[in-house]
DRENDO-1510 file (C-alpha; in Angstrom, 1 decimal, always signed):
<recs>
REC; n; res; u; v; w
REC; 1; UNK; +48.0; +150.1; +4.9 .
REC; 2; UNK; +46.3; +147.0; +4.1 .
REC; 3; UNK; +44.5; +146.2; +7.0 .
REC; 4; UNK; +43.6; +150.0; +7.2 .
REC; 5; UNK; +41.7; +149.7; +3.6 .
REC; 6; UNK; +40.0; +146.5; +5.3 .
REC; 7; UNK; +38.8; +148.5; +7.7 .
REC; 8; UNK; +37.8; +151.3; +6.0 .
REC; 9; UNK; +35.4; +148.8; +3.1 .
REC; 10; UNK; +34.7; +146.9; +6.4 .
REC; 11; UNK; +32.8; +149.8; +8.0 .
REC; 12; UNK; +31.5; +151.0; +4.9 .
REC; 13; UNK; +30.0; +147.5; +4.3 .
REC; 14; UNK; +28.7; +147.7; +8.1 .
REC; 15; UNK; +27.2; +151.4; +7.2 .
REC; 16; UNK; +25.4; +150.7; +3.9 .
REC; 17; UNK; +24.2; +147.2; +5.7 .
REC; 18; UNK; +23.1; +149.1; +8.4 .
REC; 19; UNK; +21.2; +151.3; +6.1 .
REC; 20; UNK; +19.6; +148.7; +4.6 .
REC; 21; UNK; +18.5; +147.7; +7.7 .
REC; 22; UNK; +17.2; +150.7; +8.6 .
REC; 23; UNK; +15.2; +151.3; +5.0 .
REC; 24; UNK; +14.2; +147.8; +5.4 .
REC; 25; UNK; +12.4; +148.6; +8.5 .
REC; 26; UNK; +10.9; +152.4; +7.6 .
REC; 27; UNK; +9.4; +149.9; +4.7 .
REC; 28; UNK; +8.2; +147.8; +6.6 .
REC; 29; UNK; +6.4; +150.1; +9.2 .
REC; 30; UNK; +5.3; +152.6; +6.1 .
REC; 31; UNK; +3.8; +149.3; +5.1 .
REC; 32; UNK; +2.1; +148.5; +8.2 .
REC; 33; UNK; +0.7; +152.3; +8.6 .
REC; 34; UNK; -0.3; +152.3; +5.0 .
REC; 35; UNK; -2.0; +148.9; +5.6 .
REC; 36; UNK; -3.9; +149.9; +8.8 .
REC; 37; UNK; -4.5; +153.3; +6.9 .
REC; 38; UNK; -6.2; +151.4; +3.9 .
REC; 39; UNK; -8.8; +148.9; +6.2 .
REC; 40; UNK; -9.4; +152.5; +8.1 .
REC; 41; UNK; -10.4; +154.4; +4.9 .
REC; 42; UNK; -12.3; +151.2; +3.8 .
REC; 43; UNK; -14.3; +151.1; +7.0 .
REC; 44; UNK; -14.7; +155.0; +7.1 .
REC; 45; UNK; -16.0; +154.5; +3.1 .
REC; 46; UNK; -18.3; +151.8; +4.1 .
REC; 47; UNK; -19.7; +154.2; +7.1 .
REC; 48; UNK; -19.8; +157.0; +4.8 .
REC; 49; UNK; -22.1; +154.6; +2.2 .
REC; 50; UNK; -24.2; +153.5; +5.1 .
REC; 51; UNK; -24.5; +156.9; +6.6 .
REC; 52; UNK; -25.5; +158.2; +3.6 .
REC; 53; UNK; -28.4; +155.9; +3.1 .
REC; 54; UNK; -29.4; +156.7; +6.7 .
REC; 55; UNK; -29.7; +160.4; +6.1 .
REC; 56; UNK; -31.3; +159.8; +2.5 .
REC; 57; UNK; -33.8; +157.7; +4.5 .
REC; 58; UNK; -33.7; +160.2; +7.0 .
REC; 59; UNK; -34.8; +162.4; +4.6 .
REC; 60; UNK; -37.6; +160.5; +3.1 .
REC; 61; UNK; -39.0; +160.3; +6.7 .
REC; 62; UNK; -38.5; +163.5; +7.8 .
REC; 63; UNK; -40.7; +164.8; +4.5 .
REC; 64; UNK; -43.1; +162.1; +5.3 .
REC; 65; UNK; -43.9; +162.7; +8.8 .
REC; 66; UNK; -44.1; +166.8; +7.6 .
REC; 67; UNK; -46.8; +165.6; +5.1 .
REC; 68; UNK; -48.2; +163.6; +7.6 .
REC; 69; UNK; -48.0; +166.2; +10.5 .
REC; 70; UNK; -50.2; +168.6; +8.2 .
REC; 71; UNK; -53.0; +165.8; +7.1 .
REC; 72; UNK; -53.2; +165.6; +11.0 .
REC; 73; UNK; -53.5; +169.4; +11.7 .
REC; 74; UNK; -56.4; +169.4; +9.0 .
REC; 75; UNK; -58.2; +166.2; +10.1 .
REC; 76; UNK; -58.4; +167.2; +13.6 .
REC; 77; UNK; -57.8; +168.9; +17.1 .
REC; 78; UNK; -58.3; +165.7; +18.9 .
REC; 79; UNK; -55.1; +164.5; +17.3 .
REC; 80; UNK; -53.0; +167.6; +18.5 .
REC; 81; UNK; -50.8; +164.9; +20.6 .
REC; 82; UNK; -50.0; +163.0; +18.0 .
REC; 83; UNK; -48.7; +166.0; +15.7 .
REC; 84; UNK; -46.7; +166.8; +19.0 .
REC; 85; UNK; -45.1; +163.2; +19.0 .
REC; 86; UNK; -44.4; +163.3; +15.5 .
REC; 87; UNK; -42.9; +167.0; +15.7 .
REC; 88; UNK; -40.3; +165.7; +17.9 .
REC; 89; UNK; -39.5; +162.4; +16.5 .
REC; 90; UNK; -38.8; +165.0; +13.0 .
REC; 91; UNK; -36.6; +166.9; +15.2 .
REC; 92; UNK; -34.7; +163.7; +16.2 .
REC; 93; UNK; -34.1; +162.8; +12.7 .
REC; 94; UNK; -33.1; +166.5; +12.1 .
REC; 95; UNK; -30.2; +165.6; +14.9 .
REC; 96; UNK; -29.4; +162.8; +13.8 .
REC; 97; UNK; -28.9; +164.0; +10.4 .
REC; 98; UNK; -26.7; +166.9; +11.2 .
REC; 99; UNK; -24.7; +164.6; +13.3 .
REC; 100; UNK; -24.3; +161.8; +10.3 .
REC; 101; UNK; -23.4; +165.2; +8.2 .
REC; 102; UNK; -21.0; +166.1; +10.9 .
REC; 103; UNK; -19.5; +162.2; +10.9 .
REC; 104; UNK; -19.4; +161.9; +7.2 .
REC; 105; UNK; -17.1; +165.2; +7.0 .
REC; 106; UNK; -14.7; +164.1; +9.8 .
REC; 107; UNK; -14.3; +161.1; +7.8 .
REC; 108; UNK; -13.5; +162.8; +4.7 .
REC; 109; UNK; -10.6; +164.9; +7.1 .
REC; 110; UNK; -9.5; +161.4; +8.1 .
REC; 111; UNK; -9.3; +160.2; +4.4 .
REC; 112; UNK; -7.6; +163.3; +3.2 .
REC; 113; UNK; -4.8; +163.0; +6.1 .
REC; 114; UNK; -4.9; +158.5; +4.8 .
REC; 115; UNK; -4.2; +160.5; +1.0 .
REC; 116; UNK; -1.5; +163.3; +2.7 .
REC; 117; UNK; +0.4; +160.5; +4.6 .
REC; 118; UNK; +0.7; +158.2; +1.6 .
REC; 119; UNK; +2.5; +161.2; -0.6 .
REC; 120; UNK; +5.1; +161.3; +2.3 .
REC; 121; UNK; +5.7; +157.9; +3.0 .
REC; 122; UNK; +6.5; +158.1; -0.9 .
REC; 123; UNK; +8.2; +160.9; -0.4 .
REC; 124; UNK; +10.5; +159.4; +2.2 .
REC; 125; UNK; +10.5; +156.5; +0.2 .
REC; 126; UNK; +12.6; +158.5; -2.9 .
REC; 127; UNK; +15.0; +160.0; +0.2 .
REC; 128; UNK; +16.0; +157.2; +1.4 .
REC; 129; UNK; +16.7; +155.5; -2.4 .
REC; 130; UNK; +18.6; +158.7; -3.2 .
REC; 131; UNK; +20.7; +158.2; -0.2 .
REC; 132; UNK; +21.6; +154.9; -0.8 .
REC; 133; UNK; +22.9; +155.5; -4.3 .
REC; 134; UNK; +25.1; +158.5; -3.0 .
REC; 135; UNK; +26.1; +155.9; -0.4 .
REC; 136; UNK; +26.6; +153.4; -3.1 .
REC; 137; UNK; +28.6; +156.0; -5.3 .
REC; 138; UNK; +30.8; +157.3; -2.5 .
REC; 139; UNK; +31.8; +153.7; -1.5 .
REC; 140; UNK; +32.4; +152.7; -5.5 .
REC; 141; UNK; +35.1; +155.9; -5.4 .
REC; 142; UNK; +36.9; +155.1; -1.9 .
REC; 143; UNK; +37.5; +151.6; -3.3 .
REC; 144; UNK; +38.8; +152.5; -6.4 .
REC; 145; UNK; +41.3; +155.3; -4.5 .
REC; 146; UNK; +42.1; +152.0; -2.5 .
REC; 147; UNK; +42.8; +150.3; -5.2 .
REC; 148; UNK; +44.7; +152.5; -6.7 .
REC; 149; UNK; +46.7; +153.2; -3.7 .
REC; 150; UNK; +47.8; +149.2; -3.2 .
REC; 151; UNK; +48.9; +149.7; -7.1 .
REC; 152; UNK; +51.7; +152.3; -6.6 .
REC; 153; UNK; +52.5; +150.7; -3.3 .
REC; 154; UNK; +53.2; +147.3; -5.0 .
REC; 155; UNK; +55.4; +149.2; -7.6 .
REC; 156; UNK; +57.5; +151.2; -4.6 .
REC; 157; UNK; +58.1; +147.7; -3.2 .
REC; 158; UNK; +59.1; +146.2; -6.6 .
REC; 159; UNK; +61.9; +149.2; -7.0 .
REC; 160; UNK; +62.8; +149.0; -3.1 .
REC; 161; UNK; +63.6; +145.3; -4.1 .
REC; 162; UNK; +65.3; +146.3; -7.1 .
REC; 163; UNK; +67.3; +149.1; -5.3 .
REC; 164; UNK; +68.1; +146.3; -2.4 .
REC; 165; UNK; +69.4; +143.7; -4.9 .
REC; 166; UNK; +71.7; +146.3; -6.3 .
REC; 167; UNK; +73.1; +148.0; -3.1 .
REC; 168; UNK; +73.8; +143.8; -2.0 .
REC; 169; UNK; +75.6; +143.7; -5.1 .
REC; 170; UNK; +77.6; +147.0; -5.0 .
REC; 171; UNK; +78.6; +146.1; -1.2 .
REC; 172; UNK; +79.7; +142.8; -2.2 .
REC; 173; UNK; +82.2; +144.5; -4.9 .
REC; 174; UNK; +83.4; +146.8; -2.4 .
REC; 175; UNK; +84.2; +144.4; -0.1 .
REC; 176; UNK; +85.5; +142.2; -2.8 .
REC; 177; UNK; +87.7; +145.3; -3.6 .
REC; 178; UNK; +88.4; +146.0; +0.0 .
REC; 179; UNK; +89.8; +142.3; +0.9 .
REC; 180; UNK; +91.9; +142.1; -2.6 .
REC; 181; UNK; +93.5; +145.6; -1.7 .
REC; 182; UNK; +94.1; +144.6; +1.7 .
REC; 183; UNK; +96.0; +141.4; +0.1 .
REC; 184; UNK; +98.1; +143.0; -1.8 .
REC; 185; UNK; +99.1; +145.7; +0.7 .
REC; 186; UNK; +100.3; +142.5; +3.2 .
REC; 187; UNK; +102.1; +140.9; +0.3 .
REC; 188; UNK; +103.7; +144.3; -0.9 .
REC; 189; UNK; +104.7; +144.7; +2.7 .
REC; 190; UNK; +106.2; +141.5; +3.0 .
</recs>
């Protein structure tokens, strides 16, 4: 009954190691993804920052070159090619602006999943705590049932003892009684 006990807190120590084990690793990896996730957002903020200065100087050129494109429609016909150039360098920097718009909103999705991710690496975070104290609480129970048990089983054997040392006794009277009555039935007889 013992060594049934041992086993059963053995494999409940194995089982809450193991889950420590395993907690200690989701940890460890939630901190590795959070980690990577934090230098990503950081490099997508610093992007952001610079792309933004790119499309505010974007801007300023784009209103320049317009200003600059109607001078040259007023100051002459012999500069037609030039306004041509300058139309289509504006229409780059229209592009390129619509595709640092484009960039900075994908990184503002990718910063939003960084922010979603973190509430459920919390999330299973508080599981995996809550398990562990059920665990812990279940275990705390089963051992003191155990305990318990190995209690009433040291009082049976204590009145098994008791009962033994009396039955020794009784038999030893009854044989006591047994050989006397046998004497005197052979001296009687003689």
């Amino acid at each position: 009954m013992i060594r049934n006990l041992n086993r059963i807190n053995l494999i409940l120590i194995v089982l809450i190691g193991g889950l420590c084990v395993f907690q200690w690793q989701v940890e460890k990896e939630a901190r590795g993804n959070i980690n990577s996730l934090q230098r990503t957002a950081a490099n997508h903020e610093l992007k952001i920052a610079e792309q933004e200065e790119n499309l505010k100087g974007a801007n300023e050129d784009i209103e320049r070159f317009r200003v600059q494109v109607t001078e040259l429609k007023a100051q002459s016909d012999d500069q037609v090619i030039q306004i041509r150039d300058q139309k289509a360098q504006v229409f780059r920097l229209e592009e390129a602006k619509t595709q640092l718009t484009k960039q900075s909103d994908s990184l503002r999705q990718a910063l939003d999943a960084y922010k979603a991710a973190i509430a459920s690496r919390d999330e299973n975070i508080k599981t995996l705590l809550e398990q562990r104290d059920q665990l812990y609480a279940s275990n705390k129970s089963a051992v003191e049932k155990a305990n318990l048990a190995i209690a009433s089983y040291n009082e049976i054997n204590g009145k098994y003892a008791d009962l033994v040392g009396r039955y020794n006794e009784l038999a030893a009277h009854v044989q006591a009684a047994a050989s006397n009555s046998d004497e005197a039935k052979a001296k009687s007889a003689q």
